[in-house]
C-alpha positions in Angstrom: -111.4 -4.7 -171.4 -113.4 -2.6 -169.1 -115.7 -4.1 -166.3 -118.7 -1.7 -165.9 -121.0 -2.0 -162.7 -123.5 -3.9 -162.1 -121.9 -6.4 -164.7 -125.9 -8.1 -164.2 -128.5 -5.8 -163.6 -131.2 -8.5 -163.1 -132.0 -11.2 -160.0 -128.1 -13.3 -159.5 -128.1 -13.0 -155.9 -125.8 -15.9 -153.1 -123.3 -15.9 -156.2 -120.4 -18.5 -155.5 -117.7 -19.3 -158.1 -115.5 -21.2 -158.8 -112.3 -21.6 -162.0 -111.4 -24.4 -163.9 -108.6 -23.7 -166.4 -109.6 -20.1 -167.8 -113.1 -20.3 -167.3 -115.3 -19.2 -164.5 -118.3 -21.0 -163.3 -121.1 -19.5 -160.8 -123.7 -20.7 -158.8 -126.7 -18.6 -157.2 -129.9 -18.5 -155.7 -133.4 -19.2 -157.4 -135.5 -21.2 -154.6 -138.5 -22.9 -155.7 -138.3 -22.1 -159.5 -137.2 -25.2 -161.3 -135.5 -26.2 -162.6 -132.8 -24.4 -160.4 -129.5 -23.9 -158.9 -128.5 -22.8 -162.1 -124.8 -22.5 -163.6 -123.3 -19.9 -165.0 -119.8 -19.5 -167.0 -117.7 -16.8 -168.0 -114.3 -16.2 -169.7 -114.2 -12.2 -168.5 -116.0 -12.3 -164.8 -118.1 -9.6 -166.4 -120.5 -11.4 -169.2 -122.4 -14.9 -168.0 -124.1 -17.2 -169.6 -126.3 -20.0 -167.9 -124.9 -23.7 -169.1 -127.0 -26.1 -167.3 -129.0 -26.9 -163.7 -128.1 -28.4 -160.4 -131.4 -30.4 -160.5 -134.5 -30.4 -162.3 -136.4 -30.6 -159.2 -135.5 -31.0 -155.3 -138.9 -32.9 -154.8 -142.0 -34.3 -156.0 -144.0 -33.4 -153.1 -146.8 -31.1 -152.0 -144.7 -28.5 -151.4 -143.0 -28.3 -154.9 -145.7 -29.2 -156.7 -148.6 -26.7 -154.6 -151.1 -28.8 -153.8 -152.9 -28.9 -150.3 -152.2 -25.3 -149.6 -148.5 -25.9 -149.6 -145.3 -23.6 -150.8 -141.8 -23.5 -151.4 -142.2 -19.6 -151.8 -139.0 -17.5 -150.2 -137.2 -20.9 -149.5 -136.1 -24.2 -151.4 -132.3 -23.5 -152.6 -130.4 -21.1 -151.3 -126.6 -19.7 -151.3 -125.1 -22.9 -152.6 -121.5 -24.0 -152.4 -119.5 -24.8 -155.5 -116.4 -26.4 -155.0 -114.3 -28.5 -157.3 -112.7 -31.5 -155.3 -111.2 -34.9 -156.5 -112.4 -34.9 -160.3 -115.7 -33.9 -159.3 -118.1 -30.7 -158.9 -119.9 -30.7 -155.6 -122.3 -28.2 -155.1 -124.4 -28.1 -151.4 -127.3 -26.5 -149.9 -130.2 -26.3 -147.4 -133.9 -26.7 -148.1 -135.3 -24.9 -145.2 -138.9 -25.9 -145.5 -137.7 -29.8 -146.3 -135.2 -29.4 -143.0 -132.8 -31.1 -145.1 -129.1 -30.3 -147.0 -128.5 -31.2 -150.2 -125.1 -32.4 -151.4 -125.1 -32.7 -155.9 -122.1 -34.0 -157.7 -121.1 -34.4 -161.0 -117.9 -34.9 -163.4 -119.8 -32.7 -166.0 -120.5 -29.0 -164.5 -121.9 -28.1 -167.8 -124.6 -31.1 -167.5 -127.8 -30.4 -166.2 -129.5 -33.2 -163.4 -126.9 -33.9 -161.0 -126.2 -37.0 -158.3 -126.8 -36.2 -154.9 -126.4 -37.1 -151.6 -129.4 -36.0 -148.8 -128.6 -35.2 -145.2 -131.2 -34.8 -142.5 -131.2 -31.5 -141.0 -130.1 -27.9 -142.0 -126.5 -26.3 -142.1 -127.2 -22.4 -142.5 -125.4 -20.9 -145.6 -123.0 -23.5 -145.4 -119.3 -23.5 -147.1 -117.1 -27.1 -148.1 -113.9 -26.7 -147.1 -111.5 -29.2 -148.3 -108.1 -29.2 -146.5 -105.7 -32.3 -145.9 -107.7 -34.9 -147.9 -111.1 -34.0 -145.3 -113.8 -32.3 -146.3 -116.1 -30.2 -143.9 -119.0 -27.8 -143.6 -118.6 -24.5 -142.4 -121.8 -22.5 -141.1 -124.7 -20.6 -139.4 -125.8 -17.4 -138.6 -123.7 -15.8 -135.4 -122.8 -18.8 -134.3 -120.5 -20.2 -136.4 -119.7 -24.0 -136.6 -117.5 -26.6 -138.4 -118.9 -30.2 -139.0 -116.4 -33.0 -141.0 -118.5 -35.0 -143.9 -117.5 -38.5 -144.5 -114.7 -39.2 -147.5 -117.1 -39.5 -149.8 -119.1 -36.5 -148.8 -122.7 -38.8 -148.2 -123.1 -37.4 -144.5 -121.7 -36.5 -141.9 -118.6 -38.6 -140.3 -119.0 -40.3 -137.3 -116.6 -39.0 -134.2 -115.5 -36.6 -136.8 -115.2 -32.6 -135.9 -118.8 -31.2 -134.8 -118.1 -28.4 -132.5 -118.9 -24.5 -132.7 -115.4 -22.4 -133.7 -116.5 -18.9 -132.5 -119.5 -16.7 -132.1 -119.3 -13.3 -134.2 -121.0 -9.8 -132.3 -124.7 -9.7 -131.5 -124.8 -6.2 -129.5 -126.3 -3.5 -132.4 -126.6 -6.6 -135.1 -129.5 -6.3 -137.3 -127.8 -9.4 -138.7 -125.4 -11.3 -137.8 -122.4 -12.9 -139.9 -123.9 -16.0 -142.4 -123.4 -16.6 -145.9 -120.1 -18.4 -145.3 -117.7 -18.8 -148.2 -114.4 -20.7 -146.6 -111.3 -20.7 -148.3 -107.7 -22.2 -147.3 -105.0 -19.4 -149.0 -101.5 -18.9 -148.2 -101.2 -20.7 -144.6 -104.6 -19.1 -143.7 -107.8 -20.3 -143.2 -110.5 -17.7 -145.0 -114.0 -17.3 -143.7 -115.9 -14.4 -145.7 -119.6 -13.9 -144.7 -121.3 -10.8 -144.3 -123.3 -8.9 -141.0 -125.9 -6.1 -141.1 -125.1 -3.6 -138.1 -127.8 -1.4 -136.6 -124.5 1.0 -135.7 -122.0 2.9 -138.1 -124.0 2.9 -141.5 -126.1 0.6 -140.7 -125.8 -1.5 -144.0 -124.7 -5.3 -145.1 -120.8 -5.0 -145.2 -118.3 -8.0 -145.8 -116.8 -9.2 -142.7 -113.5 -11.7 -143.0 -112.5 -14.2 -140.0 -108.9 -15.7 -140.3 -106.5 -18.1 -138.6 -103.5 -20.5 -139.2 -105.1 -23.0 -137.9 -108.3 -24.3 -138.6 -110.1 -24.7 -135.5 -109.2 -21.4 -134.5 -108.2 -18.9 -132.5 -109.8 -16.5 -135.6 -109.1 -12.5 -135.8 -111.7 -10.6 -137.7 -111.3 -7.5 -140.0 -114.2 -5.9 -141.9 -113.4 -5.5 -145.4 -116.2 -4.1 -147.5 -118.4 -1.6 -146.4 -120.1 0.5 -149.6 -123.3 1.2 -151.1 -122.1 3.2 -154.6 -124.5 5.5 -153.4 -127.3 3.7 -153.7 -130.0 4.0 -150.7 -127.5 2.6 -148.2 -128.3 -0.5 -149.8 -124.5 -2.7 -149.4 -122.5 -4.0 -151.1 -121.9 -7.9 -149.5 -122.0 -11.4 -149.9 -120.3 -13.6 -152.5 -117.1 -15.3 -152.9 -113.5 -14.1 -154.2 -111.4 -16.2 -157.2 -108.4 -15.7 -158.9 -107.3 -15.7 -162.4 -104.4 -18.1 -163.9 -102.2 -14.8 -163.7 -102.5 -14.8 -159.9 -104.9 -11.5 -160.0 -108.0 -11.7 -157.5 -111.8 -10.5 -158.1 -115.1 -10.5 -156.2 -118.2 -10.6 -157.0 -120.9 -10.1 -154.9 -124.5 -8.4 -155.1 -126.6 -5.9 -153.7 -130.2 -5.4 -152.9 -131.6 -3.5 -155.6 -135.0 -2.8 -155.4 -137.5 -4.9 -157.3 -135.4 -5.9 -159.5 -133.8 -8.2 -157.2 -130.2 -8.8 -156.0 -127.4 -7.6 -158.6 -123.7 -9.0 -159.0 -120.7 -6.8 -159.0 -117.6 -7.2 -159.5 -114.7 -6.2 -157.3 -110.8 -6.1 -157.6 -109.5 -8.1 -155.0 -105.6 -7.2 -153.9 -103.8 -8.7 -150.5 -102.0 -6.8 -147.7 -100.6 -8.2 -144.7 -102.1 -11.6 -145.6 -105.9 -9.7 -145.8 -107.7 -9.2 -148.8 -108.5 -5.9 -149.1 -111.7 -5.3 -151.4 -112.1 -2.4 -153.8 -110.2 0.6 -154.5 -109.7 2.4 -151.4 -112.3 0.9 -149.6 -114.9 1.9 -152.6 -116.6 0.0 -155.5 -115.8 1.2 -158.6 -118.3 2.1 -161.6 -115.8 1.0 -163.9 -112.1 -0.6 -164.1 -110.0 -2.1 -166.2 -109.3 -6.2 -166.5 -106.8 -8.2 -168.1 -109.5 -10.3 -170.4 -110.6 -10.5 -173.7 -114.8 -9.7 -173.8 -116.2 -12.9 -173.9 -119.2 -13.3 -175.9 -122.4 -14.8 -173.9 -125.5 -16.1 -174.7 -128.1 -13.4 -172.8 -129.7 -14.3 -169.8 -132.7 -13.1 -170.8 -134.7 -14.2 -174.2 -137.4 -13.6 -176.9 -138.8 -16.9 -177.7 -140.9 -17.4 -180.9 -141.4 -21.2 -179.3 -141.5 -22.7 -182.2 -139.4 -25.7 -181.2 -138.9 -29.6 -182.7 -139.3 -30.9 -179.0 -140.8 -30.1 -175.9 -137.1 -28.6 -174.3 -137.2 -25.0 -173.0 -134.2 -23.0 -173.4 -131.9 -22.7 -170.3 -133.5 -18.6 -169.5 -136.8 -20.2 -168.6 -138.0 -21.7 -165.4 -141.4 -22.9 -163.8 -142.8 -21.5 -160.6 -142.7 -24.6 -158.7 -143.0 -28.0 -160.3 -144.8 -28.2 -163.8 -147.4 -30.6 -164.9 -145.0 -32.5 -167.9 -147.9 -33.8 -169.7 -150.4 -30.2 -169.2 -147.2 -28.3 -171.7 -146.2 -28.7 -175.0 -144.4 -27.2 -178.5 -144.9 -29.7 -180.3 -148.7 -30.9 -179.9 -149.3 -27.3 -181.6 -146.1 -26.5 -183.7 -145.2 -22.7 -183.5 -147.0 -22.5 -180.1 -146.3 -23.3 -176.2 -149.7 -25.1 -175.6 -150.7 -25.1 -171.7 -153.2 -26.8 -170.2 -154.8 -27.2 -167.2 -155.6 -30.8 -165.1 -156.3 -29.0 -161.5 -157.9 -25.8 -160.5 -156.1 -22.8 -158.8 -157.8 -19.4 -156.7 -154.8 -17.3 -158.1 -151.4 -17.4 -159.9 -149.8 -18.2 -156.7 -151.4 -21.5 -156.9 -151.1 -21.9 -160.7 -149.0 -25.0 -161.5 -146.9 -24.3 -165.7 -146.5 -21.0 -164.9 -143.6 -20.2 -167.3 -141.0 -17.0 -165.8 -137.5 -15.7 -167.0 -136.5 -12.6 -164.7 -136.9 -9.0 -165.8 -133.5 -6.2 -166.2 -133.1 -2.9 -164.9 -132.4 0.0 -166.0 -136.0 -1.0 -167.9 -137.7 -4.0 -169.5 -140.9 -5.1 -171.6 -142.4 -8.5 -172.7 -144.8 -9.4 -174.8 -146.9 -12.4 -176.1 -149.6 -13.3 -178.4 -152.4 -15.5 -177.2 -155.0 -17.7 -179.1 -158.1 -18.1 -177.1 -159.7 -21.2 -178.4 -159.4 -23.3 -176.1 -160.3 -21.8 -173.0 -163.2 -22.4 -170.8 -165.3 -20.9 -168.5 -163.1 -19.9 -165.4 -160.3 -19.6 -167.4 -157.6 -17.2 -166.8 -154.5 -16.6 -169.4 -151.7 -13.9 -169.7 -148.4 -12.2 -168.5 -148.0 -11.2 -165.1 -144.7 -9.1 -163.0 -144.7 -12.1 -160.8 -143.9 -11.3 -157.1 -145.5 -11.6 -153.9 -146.9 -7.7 -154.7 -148.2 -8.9 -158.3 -149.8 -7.5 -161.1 -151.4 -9.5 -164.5 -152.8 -8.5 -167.6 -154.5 -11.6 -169.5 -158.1 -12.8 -170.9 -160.6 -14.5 -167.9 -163.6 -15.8 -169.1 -166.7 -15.7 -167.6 -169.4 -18.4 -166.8 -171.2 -17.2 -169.6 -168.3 -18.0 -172.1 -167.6 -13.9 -173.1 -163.5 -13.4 -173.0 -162.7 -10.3 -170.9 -159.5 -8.9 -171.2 -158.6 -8.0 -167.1 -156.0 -5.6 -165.3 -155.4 -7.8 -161.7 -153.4 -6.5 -158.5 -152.6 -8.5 -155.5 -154.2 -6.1 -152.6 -153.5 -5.2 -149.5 -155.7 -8.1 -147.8 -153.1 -10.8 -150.0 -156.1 -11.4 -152.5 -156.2 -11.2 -156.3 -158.5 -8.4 -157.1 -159.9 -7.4 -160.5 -158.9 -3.9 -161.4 -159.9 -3.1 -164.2 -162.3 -5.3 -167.2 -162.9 -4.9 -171.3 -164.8 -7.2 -172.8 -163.4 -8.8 -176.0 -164.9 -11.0 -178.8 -161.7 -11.7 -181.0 -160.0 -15.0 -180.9 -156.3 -14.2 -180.4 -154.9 -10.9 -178.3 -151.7 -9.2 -177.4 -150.3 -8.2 -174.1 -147.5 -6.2 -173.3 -146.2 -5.8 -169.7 -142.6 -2.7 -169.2 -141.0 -2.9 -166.3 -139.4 0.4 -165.2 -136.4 0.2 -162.6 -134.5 3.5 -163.5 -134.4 6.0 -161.0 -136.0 3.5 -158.4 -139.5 4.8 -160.3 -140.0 0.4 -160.0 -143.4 0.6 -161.6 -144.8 -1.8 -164.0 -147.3 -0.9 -166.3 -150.0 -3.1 -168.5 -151.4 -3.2 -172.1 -153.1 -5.1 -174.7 -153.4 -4.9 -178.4 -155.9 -6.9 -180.9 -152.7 -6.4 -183.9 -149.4 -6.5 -182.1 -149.1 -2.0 -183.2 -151.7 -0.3 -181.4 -151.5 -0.9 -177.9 -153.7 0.2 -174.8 -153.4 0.9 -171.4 -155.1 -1.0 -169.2 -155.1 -0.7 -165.2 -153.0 1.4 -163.0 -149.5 0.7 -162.6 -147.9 -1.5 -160.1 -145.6 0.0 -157.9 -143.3 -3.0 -157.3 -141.8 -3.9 -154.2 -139.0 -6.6 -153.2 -141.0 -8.6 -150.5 -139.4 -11.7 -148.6 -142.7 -13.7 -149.0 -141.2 -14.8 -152.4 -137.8 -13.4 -151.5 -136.6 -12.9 -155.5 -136.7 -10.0 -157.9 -139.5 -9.6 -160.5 -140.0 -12.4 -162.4 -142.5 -12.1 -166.3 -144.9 -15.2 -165.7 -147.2 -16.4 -168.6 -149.4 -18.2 -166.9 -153.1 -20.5 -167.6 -154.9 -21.7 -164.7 -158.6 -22.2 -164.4 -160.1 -21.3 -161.4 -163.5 -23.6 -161.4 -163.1 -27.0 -164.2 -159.8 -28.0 -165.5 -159.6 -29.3 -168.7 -158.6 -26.5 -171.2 -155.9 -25.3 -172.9 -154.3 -21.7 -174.3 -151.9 -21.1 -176.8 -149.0 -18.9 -176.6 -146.9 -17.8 -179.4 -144.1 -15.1 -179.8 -142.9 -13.9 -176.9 -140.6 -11.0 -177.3 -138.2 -9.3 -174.7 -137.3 -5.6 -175.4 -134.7 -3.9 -173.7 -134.3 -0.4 -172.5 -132.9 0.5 -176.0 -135.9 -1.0 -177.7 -138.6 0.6 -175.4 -136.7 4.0 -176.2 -137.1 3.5 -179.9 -141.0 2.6 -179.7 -141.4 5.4 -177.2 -140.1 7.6 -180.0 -141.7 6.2 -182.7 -138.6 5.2 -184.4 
């Protein structure tokens, strides 16, 4: 089959993987959406399809459940480490705003909710590295260290190694090396990571430290350094595997606009005991692969939710913790029911805000609401969810009138009301396209009172990638009231169109 690049065009950034037989499993990044640390699997590298969840929450807290002012925004779980190691899957990380590391295990990759262990402190982009019957940590950011774990990986062990192995180049380093991936190949000890240089091109590249022996002396080669042509923007960070046949891939992603960060897939071939990534020193568009297309289920959905229980399908995550009791399919059947128990200033404080992440080249969602049941300071809709945010849903007013209302984050941080219709109907339609192509990254806003006939309403957000939420462009539907919980709105039919489909509509076809 033929690999084309990106093989995901949406958020999949900190990608590790991992083989088991002939299939492929992946971890990567979604912070402080839960539930998260989600798993992927794939029988051709190329098509993924997510099979289950580290953990359905990392705490029950202020933090994860915003209350008292508090966040998880641009931190929670980041770059984790799969490994498979004595029957079990381990996968590890670092909650920066907990200032603890996470250790999960499970015999069942493909079950969500795993066991963990919890270590005090934080290990920067850390790597396992299993070697002799020990297991370690390798990590940070410039300076690099190696820490040994107890046998059964629940801490750290005592009098066990804890000592920095080298310190990578700081002089002309807008970053310097992190996002470890350790491997032991061959007689040599592999530490991938990557390193933004001021110098040169002055982009990420993949940088590769290596050594017979484990606690060094390392050499260092830079292996990677490509943008495809695309705003100097490199290609960097992710983790290499090989196939039963002996062949070796990459995958690793690049900052792409709004969108987020975006997987691609490398060939992987070894000289003089290095890997050498890419085809003369280049990503390819396209290649060849010796694999049979394997047929996923789609990372991103339409969902009637019309479901026998309350269980949302594996594309969906909260913003933060949800409220279990304030959401339900089943106490309406054919709906997602959301109510509200606290009050929120903005959808950045809104607990049951419901996302799934948007696709380039372009994207569109849509979703009927029923308006019954809101109240007075009510606010219900679809928003491009980012720190740099837009909405388009129903507010009403103390009065009780239902106003149909364009919102933009401005440029003082607050949630301002750009444009207003008032409406007297009882259900509505709202329509949100999210256009990537061409790095246009603009997201535009409608409503419709029949699901046909749509209007414009606002101006269009010009997206930006922003490290206050550090993740690509999520589509929220969201219900929060902003002065007496108690109230509830009713979603139904959300639908996901691709670029094909927006073309079609566009065209009237």
């Amino acid at each position: 089959m033929r690999a084309t690049n990106p093989i995901i065009w949406t958020d999949m950034p900190d990608p590790d993987i991992i083989r088991i037989g002939n299939t492929y499993y992946m971890v990567s990044t979604t912070m402080f959406l839960i539930p998260g640390g989600p798993v992927l699997r794939s029988k051709d590298l190329c098509s993924w399809e997510i099979v289950s969840y580290i953990f359905d929450t990392i705490e029950d807290n202020d933090i994860y459940n915003l209350k008292d002012g508090k966040n998880a925004y641009g931190k929670g779980q980041w770059a984790t480490s799969l490994k498979y190691y004595r029957g079990k899957f381990y996968a590890a990380f670092t909650c920066h705003d907990l200032q603890k590391t996470f250790i999960y295990y499970t015999d069942d990759i493909e079950k969500s909710g795993w066991d963990r262990f919890v270590l005090d402190g934080t290990y920067h982009d850390m790597s396992f590295l299993f070697d002799d019957g020990k297991a370690y940590f390798i990590y940070g950011n410039g300076n690099i260290r190696i820490v040994e774990l107890k046998d059964d990986l629940s801490g750290l062990k005592e009098g066990g190694v804890n000592r920095l192995l080298f310190s990578t180049p700081s002089e002309n380093m807008r970053l310097r090396c992190e996002g470890c991936r350790a491997y032991k190949l061959n007689g040599y000890y592999y530490l991938l990571f990557i390193e933004w240089p001021f110098d040169g091109y002055g982009r990420r590249r993949v940088v590769c430290y290596r050594s017979k022996e484990l606690l060094g002396s390392y050499e260092r080669k830079i292996l990677l350094d490509d943008d495809m042509g695309y705003r100097n923007q490199g290609v960097a960070q992710g983790a290499i595997i090989d196939t039963p046949e002996g062949e070796w891939y990459s995958i690793l992603f690049q900052d792409h606009g709004a969108v987020g960060r975006i997987p691609y897939l490398i060939p992987v071939s070894w000289e003089n005991d290095w890997p050498v990534f890419g085809i003369e020193g280049k990503v390819p568009e396209a290649f060849e692969i010796p694999f049979e297309p394997y047929n996923s289920e789609p990372l991103i959905i339409s969902d009637s939710f019309n479901h026998r229980e309350n269980k949302l399908a594996l594309q969906w995550q909260w913003n933060h913790n949800p409220i279990p009791e304030c959401w339900s399919f089943t106490e309406r059947p054919g709906f997602l029911r959301l109510r509200t128990n606290t009050t929120a200033s903005s959808i950045l404080t809104a607990r049951n805000t419901l996302t799934q992440r948007t696709s380039g080249p372009k994207c569109a969602f849509s979703v009927e609401l029923e308006t019954d049941g809101l109240k007075p300071g009510d606010n219900a809709g679809l928003a491009a969810l980012q720190g740099n945010y837009g909405m388009i849903g129903v507010k009403v007013d103390e009065n009780g009138e239902r106003i149909i209302t364009a919102y933009k984050r401005g440029s003082n941080c607050q949630q301002m009301e750009e444009e207003k219709v008032r409406y007297s109907g009882k259900h509505i339609f709202f329509k949100i396209i999210f256009d990537y192509e061409n790095d246009k990254d603009t997201a535009s806003f409608y409503f419709s009172e029949d699901g046909n006939l749509w209007h414009k309403i606002g101006s269009d957000l010009q997206m930006k990638y922003t490290l206050d939420l550090f993740i690509g462009y999520r589509i929220g539907i969201y219900y929060y009231s902003e002065t007496e919980a108690g109230g509830y709105a009713d979603f139904r039919n959300f639908v996901y169109y691709e670029a094909d489909d927006i073309e079609r509509q566009e065209a009237g076809v």
